[in-house]
C-alpha positions as CSV (number, residue, x, y, z in Angstrom):
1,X,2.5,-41.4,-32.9
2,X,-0.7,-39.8,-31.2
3,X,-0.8,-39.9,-27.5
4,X,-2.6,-37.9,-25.5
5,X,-0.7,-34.4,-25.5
6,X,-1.2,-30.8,-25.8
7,X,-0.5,-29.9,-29.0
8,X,-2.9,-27.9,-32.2
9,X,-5.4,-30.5,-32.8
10,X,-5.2,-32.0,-36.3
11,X,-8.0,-32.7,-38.2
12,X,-8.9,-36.0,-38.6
13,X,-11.5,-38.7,-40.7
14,X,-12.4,-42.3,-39.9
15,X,-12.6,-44.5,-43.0
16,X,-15.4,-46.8,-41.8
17,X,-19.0,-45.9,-40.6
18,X,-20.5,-49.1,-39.0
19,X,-20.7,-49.8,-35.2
20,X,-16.4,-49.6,-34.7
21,X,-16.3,-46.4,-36.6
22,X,-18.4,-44.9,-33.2
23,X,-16.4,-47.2,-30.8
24,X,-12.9,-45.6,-32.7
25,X,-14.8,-41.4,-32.3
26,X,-15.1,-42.4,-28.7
27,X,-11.4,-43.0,-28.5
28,X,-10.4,-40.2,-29.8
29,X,-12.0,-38.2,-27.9
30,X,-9.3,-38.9,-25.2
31,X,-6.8,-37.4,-27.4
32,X,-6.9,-33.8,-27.9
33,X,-4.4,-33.9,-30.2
34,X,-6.6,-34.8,-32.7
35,X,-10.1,-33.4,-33.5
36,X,-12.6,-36.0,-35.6
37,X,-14.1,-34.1,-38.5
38,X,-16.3,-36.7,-40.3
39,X,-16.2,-40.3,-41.6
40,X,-15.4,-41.4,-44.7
41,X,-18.0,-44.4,-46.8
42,X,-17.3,-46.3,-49.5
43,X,-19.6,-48.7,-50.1
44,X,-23.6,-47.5,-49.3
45,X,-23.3,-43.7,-51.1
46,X,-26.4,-43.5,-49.6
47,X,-24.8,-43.1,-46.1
48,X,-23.7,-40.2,-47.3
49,X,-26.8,-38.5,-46.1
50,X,-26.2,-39.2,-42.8
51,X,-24.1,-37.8,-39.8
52,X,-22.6,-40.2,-36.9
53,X,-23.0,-38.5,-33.6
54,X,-23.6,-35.3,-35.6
55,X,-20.3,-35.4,-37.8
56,X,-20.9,-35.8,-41.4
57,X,-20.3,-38.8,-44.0
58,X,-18.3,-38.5,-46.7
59,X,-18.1,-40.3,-49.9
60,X,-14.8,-42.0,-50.7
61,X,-13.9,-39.9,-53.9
62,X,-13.9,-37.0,-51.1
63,X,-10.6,-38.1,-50.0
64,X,-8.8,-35.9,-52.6
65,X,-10.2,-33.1,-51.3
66,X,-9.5,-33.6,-47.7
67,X,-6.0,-34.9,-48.2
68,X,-3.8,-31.9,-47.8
69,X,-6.0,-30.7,-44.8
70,X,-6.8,-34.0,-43.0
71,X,-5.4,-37.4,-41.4
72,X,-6.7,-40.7,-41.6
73,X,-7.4,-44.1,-39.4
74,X,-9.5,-46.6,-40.4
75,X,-12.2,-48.6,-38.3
76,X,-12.4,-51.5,-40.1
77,X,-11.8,-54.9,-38.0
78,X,-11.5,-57.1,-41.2
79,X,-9.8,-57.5,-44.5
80,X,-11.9,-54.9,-46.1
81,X,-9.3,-52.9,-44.9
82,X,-6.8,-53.3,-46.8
83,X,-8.7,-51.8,-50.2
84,X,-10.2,-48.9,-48.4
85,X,-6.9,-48.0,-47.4
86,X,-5.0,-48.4,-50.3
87,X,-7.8,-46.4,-52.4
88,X,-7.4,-43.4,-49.4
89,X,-3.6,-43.2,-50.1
90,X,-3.9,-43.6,-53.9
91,X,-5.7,-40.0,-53.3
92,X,-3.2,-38.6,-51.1
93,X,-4.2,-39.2,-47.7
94,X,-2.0,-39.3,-44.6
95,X,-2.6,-41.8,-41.8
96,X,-1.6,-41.3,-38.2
97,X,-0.7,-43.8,-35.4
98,X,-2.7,-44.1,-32.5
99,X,-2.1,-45.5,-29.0
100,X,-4.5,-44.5,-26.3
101,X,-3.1,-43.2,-22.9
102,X,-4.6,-46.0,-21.7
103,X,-2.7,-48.7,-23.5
104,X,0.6,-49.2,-23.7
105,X,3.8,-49.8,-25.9
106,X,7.4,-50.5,-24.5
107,X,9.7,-47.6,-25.9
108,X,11.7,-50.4,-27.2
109,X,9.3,-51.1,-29.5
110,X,7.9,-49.7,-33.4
111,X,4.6,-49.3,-33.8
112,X,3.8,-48.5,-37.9
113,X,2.3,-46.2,-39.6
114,X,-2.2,-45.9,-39.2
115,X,-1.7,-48.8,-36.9
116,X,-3.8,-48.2,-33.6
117,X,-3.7,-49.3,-30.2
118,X,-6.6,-49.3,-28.1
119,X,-7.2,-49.1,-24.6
120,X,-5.9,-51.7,-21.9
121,X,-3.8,-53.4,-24.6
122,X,-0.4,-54.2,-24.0
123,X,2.7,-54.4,-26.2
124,X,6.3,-55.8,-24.2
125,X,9.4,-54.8,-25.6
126,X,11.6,-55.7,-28.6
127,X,8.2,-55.8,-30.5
128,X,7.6,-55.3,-34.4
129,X,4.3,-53.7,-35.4
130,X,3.4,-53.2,-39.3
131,X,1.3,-50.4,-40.8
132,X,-2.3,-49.9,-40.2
133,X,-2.5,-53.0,-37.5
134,X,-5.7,-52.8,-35.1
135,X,-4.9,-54.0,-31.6
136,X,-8.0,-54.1,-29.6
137,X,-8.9,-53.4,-26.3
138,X,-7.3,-55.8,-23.5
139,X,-5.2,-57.3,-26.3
140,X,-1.7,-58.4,-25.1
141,X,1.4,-58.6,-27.2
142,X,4.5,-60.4,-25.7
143,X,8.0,-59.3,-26.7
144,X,10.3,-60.0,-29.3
145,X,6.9,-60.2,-31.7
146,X,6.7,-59.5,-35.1
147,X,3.2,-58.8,-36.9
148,X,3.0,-58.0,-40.0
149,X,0.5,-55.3,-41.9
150,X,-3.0,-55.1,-41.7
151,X,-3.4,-57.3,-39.0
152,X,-6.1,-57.5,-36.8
153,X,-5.7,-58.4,-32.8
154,X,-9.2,-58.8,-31.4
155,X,-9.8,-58.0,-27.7
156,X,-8.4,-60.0,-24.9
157,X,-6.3,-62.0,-27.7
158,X,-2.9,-63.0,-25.8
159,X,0.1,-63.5,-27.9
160,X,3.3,-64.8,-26.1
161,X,7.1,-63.8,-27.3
162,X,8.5,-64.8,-30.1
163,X,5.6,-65.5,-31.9
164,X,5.1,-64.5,-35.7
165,X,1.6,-62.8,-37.0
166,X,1.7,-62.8,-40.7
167,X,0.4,-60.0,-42.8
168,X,-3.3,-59.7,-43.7
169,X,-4.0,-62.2,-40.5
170,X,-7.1,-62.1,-37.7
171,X,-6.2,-63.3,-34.5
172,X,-10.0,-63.7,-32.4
173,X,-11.2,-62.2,-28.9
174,X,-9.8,-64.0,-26.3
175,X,-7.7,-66.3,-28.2
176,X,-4.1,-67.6,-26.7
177,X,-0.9,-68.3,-28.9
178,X,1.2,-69.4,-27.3
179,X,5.5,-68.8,-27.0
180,X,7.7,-69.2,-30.4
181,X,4.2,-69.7,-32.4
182,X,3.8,-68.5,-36.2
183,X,0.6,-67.5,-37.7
184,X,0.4,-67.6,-41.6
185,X,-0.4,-64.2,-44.3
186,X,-3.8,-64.3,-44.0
187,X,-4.9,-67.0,-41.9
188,X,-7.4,-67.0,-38.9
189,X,-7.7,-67.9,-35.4
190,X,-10.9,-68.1,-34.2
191,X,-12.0,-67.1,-30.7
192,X,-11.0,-68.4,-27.5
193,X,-9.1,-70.7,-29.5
194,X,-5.6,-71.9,-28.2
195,X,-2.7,-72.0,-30.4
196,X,0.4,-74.6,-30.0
197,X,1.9,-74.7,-33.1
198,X,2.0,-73.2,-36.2
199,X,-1.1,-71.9,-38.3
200,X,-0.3,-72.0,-42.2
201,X,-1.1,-69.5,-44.2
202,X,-5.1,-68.4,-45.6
203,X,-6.1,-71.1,-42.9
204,X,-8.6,-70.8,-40.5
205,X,-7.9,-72.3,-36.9
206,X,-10.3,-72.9,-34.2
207,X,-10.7,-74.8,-31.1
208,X,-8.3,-75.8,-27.8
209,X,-5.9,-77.0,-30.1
210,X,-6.6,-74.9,-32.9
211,X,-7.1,-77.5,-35.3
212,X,-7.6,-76.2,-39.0
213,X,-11.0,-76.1,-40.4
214,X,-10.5,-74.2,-43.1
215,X,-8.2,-73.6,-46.3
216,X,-8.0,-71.1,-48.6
217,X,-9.1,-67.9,-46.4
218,X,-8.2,-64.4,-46.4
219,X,-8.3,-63.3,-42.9
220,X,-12.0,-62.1,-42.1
């Protein structure tokens, strides 16, 4: 897990080059463990010309030849995920976990593997993270949680104890589950929306009483 520390910085690409691909460089540069060498696209090749903040883009089939050199994280708050992932470790790359110094995870907790934490969120203890989870800023995990891979926690999302986030799920900015509540593979709360009972899976659940809007969803 990457905190901030004084170790050899490892080199390091995002897998993502929109808008959260910046937000994710700024975070990292509160971790000197970790040095950002580039960003990885793989849908527009023509991005490839580019540079973010001065840092250069990458094509995905570059992958291969960063692998044995480089880490990974992807900034991708959506579904979209998943794919760009898969098709990085297919090619050999690593992933780290990241929790900013400025967020924090009880020690009796598991955070897994390219899942990151971002500042001002909280996680209580007894909690279950999967791999490559996104927990965004302000978010608040209660304890005795389980959530599952490739989730994403928007900011200011509060989810009480006990509750169960399936895999492949997006839980909205400011939303509320509350205590003992399950959220289904791939379903969706929307923002600010309140949750009181359980949200079945590839639904989409919205409101004060997150009444299901949608069926047949895949997180967002």
């Amino acid at each position: 897990m990457y905190q901030s520390r004084a170790t050899p910085p490892d080199p390091l690409v995002i897998l993502g080059t929109r808008s959260f691909a910046r937000e994710v460089a700024d975070l990292l540069s509160d971790l000197p463990a970790l040095e950002l060498k580039g960003f990885v696209e793989n849908l527009d090749r023509d991005r490839c010309g580019e540079t973010i903040d001065g840092l250069p883009v990458f094509w995905v089939d570059a992958i291969a030849g960063l692998a044995a050199t480089h880490l990974g994280i992807c900034a991708l708050g959506s579904t979209e995920r998943r794919s760009f992932i898969d098709e990085a470790i297919r090619q050999g790359l690593g992933f780290v976990t990241i929790v900013h110094p400025a967020a924090r995870v009880s020690s009796r907790s598991a955070v897994g593997n390219g899942t990151m934490v971002c500042p001002g969120a909280q996680v209580a203890s007894h909690t279950q993270i999967g791999r490559h989870v996104l927990i965004n800023r302000g978010a608040l995990v209660g304890h005795d949680v389980e959530i599952g891979d490739y989730v994403t926690i928007g900011p200011g999302a509060n989810i009480g104890g006990f509750c169960r986030i399936g895999s492949g799920s997006y839980v909205g900015i400011g939303s509320t589950i509350v205590d003992r509540v399950s959220v289904g593979a791939g379903a969706v709360v929307a923002a600010g929306a309140v949750v009181q009972r359980d949200v079945p899976d590839h639904t989409m659940a919205a409101g004060p009483g997150a009444r299901v809007i949608r069926h047949d969803v895949n997180g967002l």
